[in-house]
Biopython code that builds the backbone (N, CA, C, O; Angstrom):
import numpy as np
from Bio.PDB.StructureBuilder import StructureBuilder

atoms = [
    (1, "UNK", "N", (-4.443, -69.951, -24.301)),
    (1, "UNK", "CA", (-4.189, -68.937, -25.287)),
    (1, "UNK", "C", (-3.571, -67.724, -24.605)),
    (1, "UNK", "O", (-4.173, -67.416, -23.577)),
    (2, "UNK", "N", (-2.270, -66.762, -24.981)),
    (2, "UNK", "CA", (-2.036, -66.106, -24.583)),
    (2, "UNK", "C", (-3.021, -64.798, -24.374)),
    (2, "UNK", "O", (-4.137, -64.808, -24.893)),
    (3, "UNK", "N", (-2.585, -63.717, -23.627)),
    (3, "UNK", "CA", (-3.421, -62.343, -23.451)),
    (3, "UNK", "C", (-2.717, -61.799, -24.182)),
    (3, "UNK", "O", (-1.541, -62.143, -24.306)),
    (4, "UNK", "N", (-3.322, -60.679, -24.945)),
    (4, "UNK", "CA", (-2.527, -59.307, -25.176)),
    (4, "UNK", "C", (-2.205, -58.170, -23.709)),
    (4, "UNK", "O", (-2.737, -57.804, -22.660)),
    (5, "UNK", "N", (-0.973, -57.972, -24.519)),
    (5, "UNK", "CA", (-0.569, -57.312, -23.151)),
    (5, "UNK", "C", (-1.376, -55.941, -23.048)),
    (5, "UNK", "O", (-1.548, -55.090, -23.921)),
    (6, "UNK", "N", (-1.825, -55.973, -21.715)),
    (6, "UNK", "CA", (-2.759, -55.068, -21.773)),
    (6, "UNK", "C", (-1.821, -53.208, -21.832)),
    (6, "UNK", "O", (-0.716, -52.800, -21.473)),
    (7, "UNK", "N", (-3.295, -52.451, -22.626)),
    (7, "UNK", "CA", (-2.148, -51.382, -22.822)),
    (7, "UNK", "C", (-2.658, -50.236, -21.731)),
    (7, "UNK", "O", (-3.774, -50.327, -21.219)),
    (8, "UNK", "N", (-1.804, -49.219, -21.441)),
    (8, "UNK", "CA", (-1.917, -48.590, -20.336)),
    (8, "UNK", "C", (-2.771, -47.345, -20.842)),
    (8, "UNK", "O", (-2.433, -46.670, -21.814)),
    (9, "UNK", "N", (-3.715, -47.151, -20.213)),
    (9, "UNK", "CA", (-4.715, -45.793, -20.274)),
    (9, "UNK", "C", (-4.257, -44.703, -19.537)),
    (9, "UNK", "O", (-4.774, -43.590, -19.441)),
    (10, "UNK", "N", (-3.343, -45.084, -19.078)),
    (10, "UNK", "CA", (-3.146, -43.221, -18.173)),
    (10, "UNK", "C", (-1.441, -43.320, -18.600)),
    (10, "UNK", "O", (-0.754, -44.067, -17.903)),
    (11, "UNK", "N", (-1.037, -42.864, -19.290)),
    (11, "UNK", "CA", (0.635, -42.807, -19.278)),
    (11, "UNK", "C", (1.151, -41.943, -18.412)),
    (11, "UNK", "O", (0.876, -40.743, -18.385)),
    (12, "UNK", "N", (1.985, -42.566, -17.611)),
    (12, "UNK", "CA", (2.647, -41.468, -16.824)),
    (12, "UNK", "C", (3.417, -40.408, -17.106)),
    (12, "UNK", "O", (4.450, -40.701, -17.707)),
    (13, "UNK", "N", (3.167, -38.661, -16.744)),
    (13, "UNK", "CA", (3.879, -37.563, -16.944)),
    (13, "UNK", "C", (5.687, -38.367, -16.698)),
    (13, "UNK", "O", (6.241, -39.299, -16.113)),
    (14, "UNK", "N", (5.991, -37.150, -17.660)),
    (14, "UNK", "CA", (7.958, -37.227, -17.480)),
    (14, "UNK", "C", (7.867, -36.443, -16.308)),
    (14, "UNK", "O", (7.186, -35.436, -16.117)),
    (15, "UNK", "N", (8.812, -37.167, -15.380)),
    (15, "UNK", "CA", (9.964, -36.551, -14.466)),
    (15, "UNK", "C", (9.513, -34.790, -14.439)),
    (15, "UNK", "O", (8.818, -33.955, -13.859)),
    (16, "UNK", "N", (10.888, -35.079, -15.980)),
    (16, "UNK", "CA", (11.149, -33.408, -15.845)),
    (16, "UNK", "C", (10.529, -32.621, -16.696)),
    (16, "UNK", "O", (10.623, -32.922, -17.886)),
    (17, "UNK", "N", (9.737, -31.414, -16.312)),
    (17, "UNK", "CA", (9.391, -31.028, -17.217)),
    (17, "UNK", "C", (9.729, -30.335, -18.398)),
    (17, "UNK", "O", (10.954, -30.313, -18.519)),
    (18, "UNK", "N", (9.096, -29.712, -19.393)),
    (18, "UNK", "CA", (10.586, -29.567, -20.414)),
    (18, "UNK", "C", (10.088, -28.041, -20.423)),
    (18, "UNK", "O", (9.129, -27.523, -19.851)),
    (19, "UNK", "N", (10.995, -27.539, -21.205)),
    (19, "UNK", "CA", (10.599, -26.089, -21.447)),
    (19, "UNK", "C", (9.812, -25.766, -22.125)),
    (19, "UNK", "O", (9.756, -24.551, -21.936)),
    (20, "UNK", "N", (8.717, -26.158, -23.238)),
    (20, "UNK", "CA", (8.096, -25.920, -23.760)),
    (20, "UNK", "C", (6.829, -25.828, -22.927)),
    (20, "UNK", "O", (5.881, -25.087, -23.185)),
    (21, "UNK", "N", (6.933, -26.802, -21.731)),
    (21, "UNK", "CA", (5.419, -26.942, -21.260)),
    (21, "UNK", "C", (5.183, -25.726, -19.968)),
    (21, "UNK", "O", (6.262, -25.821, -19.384)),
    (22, "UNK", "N", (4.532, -24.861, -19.360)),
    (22, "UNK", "CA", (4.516, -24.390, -18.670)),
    (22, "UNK", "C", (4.341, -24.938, -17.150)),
    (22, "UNK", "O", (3.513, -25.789, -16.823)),
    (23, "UNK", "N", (5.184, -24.359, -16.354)),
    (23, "UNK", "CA", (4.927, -25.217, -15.098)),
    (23, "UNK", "C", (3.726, -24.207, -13.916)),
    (23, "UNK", "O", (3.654, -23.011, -13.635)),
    (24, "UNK", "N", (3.008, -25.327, -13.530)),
    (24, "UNK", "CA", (1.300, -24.956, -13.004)),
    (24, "UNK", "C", (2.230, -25.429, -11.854)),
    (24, "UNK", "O", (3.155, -26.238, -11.787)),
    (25, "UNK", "N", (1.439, -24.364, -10.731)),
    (25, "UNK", "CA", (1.640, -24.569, -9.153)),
    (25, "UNK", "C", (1.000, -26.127, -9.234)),
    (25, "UNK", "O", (0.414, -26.659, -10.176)),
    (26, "UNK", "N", (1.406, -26.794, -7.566)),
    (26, "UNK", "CA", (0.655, -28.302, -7.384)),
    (26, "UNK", "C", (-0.399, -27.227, -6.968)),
    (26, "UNK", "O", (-0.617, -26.017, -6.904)),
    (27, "UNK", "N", (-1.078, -28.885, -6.648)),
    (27, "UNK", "CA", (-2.180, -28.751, -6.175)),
    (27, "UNK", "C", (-2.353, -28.168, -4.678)),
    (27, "UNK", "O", (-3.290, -27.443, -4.346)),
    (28, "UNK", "N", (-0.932, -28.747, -3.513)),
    (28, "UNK", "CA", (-0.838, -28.376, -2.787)),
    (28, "UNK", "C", (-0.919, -26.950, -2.073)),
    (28, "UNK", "O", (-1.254, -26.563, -0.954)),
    (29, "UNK", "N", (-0.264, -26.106, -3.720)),
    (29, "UNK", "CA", (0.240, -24.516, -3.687)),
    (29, "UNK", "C", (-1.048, -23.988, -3.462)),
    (29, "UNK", "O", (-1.459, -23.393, -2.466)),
    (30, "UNK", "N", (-1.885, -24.399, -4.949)),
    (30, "UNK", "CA", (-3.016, -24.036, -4.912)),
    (30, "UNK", "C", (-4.067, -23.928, -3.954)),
    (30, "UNK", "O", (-4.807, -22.945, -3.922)),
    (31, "UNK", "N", (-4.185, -25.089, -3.015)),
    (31, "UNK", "CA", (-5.018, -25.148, -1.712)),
    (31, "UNK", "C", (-4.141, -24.208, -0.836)),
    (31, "UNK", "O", (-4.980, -24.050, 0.051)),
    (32, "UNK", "N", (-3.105, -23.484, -0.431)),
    (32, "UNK", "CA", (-3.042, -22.727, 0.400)),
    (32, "UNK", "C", (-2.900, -21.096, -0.391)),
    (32, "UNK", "O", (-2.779, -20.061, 0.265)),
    (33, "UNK", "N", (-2.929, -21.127, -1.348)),
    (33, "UNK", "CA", (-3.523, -19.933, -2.361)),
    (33, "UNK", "C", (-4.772, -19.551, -1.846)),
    (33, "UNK", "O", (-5.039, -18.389, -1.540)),
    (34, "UNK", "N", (-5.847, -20.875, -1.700)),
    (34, "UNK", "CA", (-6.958, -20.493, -1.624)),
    (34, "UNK", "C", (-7.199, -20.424, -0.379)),
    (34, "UNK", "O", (-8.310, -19.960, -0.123)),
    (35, "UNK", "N", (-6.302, -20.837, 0.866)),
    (35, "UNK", "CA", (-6.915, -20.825, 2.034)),
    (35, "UNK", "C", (-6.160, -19.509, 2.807)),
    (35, "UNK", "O", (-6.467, -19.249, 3.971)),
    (36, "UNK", "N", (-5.116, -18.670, 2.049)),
    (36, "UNK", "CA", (-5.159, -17.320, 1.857)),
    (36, "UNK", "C", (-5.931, -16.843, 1.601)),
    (36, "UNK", "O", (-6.473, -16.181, 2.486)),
    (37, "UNK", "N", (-6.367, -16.837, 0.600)),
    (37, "UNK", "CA", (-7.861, -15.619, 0.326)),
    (37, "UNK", "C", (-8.803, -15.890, 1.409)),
    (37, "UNK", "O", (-9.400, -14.950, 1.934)),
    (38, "UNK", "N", (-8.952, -16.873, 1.718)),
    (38, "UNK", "CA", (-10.183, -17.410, 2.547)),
    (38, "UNK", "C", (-10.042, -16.530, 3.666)),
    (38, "UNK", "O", (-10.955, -15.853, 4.140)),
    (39, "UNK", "N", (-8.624, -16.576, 4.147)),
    (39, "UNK", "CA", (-8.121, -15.990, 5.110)),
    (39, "UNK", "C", (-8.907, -14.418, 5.063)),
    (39, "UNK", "O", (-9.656, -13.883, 5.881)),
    (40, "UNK", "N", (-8.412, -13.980, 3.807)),
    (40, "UNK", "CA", (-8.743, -12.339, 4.097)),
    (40, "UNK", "C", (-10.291, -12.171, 3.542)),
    (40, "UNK", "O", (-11.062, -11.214, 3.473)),
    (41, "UNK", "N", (-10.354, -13.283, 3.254)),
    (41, "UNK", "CA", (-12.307, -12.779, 3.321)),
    (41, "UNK", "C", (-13.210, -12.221, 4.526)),
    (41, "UNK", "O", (-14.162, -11.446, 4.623)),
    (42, "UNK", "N", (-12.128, -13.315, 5.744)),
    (42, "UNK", "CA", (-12.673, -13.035, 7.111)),
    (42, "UNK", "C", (-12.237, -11.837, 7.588)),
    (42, "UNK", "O", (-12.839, -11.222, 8.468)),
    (43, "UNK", "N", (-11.349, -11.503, 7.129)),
    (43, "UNK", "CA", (-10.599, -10.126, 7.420)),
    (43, "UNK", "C", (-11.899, -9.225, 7.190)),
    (43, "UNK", "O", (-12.599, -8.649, 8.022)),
    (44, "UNK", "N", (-11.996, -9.283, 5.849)),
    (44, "UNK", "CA", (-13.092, -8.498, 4.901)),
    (44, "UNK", "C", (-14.663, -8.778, 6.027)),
    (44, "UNK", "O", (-15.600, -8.009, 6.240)),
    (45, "UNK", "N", (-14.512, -9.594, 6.333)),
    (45, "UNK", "CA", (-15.910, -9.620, 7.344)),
    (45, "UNK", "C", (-16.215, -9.176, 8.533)),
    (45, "UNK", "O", (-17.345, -9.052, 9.007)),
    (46, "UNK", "N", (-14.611, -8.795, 9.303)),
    (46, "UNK", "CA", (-14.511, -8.366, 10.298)),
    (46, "UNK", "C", (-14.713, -6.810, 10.591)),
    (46, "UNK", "O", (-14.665, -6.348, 11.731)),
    (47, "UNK", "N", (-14.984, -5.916, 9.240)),
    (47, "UNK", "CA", (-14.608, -4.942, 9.272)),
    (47, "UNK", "C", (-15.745, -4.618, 9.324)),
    (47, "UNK", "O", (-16.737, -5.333, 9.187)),
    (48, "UNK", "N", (-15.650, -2.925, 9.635)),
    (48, "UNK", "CA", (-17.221, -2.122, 10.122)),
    (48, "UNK", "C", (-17.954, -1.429, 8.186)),
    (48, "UNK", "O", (-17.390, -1.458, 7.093)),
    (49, "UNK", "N", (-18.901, -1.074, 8.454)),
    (49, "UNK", "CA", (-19.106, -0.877, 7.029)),
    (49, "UNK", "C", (-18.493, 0.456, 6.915)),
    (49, "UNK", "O", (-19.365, 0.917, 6.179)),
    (50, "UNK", "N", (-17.815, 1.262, 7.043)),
    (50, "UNK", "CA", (-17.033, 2.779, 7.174)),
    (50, "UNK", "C", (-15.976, 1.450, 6.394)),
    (50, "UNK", "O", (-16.283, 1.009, 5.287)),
    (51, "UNK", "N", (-15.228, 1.138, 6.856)),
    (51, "UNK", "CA", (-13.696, 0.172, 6.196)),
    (51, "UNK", "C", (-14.199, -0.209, 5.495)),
    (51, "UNK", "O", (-13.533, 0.110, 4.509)),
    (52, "UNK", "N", (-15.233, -0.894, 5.062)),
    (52, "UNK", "CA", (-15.612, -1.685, 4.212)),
    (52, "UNK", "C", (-15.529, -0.599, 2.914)),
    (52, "UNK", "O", (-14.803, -0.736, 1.930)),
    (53, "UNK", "N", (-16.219, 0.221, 3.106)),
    (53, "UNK", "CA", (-16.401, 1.185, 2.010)),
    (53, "UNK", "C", (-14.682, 2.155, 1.120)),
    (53, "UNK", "O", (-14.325, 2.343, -0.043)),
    (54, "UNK", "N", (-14.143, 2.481, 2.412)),
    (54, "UNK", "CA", (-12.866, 2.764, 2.128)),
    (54, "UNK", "C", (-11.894, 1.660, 0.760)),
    (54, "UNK", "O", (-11.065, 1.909, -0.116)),
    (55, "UNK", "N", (-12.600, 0.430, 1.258)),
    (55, "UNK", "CA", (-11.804, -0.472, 0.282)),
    (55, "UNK", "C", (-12.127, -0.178, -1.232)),
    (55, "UNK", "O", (-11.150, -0.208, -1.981)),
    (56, "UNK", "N", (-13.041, 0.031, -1.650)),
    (56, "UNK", "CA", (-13.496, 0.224, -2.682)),
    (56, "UNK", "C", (-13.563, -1.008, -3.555)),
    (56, "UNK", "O", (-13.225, -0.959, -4.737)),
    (57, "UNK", "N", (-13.946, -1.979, -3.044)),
    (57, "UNK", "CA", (-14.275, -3.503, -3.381)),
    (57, "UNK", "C", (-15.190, -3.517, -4.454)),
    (57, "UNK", "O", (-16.104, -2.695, -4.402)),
    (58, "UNK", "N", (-15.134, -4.221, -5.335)),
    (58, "UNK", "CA", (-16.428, -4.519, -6.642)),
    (58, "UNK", "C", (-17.645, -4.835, -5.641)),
    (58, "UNK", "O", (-17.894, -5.038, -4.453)),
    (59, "UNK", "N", (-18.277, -4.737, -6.992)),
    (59, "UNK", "CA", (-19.929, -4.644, -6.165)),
    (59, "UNK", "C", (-20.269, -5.983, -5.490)),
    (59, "UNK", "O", (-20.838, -5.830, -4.410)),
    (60, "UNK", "N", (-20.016, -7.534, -5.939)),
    (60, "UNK", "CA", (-20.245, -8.509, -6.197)),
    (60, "UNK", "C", (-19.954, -8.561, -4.248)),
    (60, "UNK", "O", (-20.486, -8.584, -3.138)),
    (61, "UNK", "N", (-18.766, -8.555, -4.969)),
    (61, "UNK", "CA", (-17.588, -8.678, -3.226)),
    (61, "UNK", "C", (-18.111, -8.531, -2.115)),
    (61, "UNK", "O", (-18.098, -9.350, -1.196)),
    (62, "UNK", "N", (-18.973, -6.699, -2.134)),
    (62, "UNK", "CA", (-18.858, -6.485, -0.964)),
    (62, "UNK", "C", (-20.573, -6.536, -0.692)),
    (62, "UNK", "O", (-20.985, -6.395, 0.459)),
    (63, "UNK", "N", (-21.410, -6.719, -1.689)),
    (63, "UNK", "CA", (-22.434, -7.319, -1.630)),
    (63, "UNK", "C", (-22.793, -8.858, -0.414)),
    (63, "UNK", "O", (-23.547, -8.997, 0.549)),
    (64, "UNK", "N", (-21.895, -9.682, -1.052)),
    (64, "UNK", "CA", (-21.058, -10.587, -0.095)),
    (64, "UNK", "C", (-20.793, -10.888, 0.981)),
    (64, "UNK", "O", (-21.071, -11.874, 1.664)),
    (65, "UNK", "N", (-19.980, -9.619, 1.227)),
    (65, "UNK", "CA", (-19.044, -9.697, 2.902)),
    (65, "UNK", "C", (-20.530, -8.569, 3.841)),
    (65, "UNK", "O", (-20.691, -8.694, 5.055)),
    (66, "UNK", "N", (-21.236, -7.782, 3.167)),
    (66, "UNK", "CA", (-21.993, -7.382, 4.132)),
    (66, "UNK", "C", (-23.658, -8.887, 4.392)),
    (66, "UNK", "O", (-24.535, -8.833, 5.254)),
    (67, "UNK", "N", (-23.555, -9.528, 3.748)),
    (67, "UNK", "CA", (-24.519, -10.719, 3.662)),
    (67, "UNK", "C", (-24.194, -11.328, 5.200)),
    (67, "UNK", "O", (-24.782, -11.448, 6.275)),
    (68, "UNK", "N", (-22.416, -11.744, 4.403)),
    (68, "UNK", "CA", (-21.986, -12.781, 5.779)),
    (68, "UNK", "C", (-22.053, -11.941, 7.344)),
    (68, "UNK", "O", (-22.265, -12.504, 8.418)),
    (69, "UNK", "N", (-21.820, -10.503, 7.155)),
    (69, "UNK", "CA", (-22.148, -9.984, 8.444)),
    (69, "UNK", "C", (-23.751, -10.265, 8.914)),
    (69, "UNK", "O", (-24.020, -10.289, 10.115)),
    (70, "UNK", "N", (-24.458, -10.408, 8.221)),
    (70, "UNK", "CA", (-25.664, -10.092, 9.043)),
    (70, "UNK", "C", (-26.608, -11.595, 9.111)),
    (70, "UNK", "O", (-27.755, -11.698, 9.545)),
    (71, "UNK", "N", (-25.626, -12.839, 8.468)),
    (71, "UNK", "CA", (-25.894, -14.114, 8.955)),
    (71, "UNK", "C", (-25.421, -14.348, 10.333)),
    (71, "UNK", "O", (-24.465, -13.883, 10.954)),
    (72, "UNK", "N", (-26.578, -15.408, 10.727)),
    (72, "UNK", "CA", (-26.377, -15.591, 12.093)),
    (72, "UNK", "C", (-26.269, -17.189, 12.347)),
    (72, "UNK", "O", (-25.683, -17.555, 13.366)),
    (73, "UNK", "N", (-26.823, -18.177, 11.444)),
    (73, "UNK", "CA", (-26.719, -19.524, 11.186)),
    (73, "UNK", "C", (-25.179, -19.583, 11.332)),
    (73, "UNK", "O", (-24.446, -18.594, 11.316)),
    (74, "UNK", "N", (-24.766, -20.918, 11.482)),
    (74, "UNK", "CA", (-23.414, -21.438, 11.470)),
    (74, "UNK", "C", (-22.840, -21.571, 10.581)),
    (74, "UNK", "O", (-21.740, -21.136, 10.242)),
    (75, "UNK", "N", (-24.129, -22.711, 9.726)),
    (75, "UNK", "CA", (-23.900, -23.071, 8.090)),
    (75, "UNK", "C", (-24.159, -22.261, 6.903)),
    (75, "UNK", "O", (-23.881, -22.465, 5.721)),
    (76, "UNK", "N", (-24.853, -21.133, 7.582)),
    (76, "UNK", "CA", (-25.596, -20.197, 6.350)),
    (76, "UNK", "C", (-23.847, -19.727, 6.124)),
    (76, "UNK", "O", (-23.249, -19.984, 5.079)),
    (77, "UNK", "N", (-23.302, -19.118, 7.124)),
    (77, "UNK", "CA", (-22.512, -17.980, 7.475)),
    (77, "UNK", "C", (-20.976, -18.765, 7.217)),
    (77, "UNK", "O", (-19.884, -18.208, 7.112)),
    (78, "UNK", "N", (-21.202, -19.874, 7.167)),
    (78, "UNK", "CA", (-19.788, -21.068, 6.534)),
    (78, "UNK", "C", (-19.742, -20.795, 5.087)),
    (78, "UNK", "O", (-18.795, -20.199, 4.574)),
    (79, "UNK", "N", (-20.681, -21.194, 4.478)),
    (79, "UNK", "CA", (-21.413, -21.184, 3.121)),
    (79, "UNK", "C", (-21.009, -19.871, 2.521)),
    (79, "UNK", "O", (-20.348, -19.899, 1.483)),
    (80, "UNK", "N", (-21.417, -18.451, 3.193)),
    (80, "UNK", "CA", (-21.160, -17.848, 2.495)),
    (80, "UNK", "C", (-19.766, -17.293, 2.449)),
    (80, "UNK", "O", (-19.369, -16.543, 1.557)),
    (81, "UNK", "N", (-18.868, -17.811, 3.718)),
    (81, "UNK", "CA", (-17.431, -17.330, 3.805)),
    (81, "UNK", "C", (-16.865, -18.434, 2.501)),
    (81, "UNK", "O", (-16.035, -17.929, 1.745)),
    (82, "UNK", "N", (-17.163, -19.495, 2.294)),
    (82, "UNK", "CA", (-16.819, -20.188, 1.048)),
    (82, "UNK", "C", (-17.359, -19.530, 0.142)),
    (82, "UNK", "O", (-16.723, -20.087, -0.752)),
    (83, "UNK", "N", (-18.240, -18.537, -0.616)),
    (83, "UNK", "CA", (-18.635, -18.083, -1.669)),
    (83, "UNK", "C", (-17.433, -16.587, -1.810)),
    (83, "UNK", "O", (-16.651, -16.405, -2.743)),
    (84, "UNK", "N", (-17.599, -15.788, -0.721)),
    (84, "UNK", "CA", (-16.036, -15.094, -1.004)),
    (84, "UNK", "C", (-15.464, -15.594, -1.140)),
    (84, "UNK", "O", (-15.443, -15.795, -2.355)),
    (85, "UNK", "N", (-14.589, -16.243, -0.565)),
    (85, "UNK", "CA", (-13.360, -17.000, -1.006)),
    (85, "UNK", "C", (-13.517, -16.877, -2.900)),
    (85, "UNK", "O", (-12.768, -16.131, -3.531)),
    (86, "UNK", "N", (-14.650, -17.774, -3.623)),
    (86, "UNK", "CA", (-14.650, -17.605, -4.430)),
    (86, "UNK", "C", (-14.428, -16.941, -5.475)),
    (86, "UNK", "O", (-13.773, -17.203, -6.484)),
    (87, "UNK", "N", (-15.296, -15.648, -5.022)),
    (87, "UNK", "CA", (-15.397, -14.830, -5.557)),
    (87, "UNK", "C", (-14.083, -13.979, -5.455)),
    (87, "UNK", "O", (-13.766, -13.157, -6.314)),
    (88, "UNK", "N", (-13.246, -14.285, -4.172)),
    (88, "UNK", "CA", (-11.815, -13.314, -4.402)),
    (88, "UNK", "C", (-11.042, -14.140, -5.054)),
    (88, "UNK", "O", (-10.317, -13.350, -5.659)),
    (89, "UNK", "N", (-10.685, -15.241, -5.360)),
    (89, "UNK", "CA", (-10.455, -16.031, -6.552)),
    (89, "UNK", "C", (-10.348, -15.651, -7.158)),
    (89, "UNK", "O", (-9.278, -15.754, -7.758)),
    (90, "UNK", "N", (-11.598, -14.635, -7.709)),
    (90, "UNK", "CA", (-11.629, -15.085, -9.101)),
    (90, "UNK", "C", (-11.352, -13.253, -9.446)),
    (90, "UNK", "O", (-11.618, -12.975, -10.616)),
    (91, "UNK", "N", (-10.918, -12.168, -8.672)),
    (91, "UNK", "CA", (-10.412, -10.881, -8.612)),
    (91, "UNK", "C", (-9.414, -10.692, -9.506)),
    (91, "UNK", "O", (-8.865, -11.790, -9.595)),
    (92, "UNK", "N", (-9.101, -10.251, -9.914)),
    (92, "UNK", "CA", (-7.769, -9.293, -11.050)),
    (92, "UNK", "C", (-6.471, -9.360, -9.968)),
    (92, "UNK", "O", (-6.741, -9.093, -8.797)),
    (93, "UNK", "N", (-5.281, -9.653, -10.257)),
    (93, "UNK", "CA", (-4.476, -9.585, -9.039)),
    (93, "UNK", "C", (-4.387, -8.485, -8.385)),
    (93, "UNK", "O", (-4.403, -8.407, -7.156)),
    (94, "UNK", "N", (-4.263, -7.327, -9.357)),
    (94, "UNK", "CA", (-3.880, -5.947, -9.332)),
    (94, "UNK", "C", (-5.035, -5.467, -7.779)),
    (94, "UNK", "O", (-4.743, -4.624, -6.931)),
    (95, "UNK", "N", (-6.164, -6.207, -7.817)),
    (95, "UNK", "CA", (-7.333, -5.845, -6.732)),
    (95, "UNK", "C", (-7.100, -6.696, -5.970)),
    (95, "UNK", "O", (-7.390, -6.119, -4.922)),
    (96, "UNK", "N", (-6.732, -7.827, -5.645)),
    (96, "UNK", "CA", (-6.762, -8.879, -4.780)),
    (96, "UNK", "C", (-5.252, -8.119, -3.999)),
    (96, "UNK", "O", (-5.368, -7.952, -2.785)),
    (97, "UNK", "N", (-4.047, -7.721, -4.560)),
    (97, "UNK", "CA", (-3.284, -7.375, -3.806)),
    (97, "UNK", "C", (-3.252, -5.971, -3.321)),
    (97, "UNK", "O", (-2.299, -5.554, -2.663)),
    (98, "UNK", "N", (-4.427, -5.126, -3.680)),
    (98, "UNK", "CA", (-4.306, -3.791, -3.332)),
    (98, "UNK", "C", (-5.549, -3.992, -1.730)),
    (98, "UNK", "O", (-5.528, -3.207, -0.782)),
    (99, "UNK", "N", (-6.480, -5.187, -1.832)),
    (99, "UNK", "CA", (-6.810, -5.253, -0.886)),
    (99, "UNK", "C", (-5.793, -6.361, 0.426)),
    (99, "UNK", "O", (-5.819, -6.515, 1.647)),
    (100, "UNK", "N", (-5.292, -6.708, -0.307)),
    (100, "UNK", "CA", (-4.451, -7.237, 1.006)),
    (100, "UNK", "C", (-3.378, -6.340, 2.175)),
    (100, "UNK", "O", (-3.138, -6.503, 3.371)),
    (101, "UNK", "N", (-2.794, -5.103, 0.887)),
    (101, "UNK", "CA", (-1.952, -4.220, 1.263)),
    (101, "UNK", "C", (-2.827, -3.414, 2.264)),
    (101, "UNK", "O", (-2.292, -2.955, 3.272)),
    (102, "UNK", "N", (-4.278, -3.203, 2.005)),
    (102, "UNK", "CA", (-5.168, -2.451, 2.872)),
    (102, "UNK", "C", (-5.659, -3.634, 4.080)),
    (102, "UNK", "O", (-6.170, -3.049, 5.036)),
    (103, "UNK", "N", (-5.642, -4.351, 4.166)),
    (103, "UNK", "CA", (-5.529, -5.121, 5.275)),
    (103, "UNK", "C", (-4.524, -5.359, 5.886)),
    (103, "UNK", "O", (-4.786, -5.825, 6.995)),
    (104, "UNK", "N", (-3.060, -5.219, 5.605)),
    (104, "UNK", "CA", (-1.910, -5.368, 6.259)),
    (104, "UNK", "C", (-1.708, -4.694, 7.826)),
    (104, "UNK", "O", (-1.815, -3.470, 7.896)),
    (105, "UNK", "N", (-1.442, -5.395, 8.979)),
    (105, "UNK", "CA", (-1.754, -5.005, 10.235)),
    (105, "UNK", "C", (-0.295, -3.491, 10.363)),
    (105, "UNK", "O", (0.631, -3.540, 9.553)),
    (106, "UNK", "N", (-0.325, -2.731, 11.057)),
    (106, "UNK", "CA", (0.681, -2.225, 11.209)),
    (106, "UNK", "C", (0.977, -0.570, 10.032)),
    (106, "UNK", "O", (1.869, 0.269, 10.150)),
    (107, "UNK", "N", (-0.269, -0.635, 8.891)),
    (107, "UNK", "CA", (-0.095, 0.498, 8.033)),
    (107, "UNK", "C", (-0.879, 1.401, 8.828)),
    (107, "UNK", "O", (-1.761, 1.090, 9.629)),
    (108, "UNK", "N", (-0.436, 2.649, 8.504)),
    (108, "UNK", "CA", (-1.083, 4.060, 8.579)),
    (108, "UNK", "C", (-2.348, 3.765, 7.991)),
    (108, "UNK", "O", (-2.324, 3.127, 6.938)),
    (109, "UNK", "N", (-3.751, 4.201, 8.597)),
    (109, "UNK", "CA", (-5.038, 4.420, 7.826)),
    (109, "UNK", "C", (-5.575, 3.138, 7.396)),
    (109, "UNK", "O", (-6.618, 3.112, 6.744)),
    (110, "UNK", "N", (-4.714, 1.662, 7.824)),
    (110, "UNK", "CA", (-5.146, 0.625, 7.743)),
    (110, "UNK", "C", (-6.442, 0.202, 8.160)),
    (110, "UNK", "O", (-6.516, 0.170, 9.388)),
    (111, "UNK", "N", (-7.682, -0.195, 7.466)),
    (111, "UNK", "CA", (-8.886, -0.642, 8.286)),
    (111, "UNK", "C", (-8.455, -1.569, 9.227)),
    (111, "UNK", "O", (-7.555, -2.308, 8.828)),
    (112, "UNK", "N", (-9.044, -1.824, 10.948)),
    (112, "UNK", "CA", (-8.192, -2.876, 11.231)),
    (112, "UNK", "C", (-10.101, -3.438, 11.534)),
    (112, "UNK", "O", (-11.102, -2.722, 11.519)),
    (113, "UNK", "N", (-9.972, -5.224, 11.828)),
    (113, "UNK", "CA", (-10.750, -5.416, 12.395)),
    (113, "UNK", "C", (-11.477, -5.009, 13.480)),
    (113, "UNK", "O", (-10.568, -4.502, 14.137)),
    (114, "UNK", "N", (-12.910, -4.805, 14.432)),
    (114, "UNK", "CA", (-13.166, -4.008, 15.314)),
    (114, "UNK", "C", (-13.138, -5.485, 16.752)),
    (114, "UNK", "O", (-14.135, -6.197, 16.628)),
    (115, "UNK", "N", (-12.673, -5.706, 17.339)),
    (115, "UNK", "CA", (-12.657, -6.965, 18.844)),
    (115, "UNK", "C", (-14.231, -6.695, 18.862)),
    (115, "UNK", "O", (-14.945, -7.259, 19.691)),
]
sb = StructureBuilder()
sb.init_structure("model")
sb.init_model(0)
sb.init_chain("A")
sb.init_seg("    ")
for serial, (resi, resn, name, xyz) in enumerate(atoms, 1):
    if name == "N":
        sb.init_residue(resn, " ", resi, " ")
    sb.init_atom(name, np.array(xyz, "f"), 0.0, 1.0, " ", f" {name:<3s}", serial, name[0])
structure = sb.get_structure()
């Protein structure tokens, strides 16, 4: 007896996309989106609490970055550099890029990390 031809459960996206649909970064973009922020979280951790304060970071944030300073575990202190990250994620751009501009190496009055 013949089969029915079996029917396909995942249809494949078109090619191109059309104009109606909005085009979303890959996934790829996205993972180095996030491994930017990640980046300046550590920034954000490196700093003394005088810089820290200058930033004028939401409460959440810098609640946060003074935690990860005063972990001393490997994994505690992994853990919580992945929870910033998060949490700068999930920032207003308007704040996510006014703290990057204040981390930028080379500005006047720039917090820099302390060696």
């Amino acid at each position: 007896m013949p089969q029915p031809p079996a029917q396909d459960t995942n249809p494949r996206p078109t090619a191109i996309p059309t104009a109606d649909t909005p085009l979303t970064p890959s996934k790829s973009q996205r993972k180095r989106d996030a491994h930017a922020v990640q980046a300046l979280g550590v920034q954000l951790v490196a700093l003394s609490a005088a810089q820290l304060a200058r930033l004028d970071l939401p409460e959440a944030l810098h609640e946060a970055v003074v935690a990860a300073q005063r972990m001393r575990a490997h994994g505690a202190h992994t853990r919580q550099m992945q929870s910033i990250g998060k949490l700068m994620r999930q920032l207003e751009p308007t704040v996510l890029s006014r703290v990057r501009v204040a981390l930028t190496p080379g500005r006047a009055g720039t917090p820099r990390p302390q060696p």
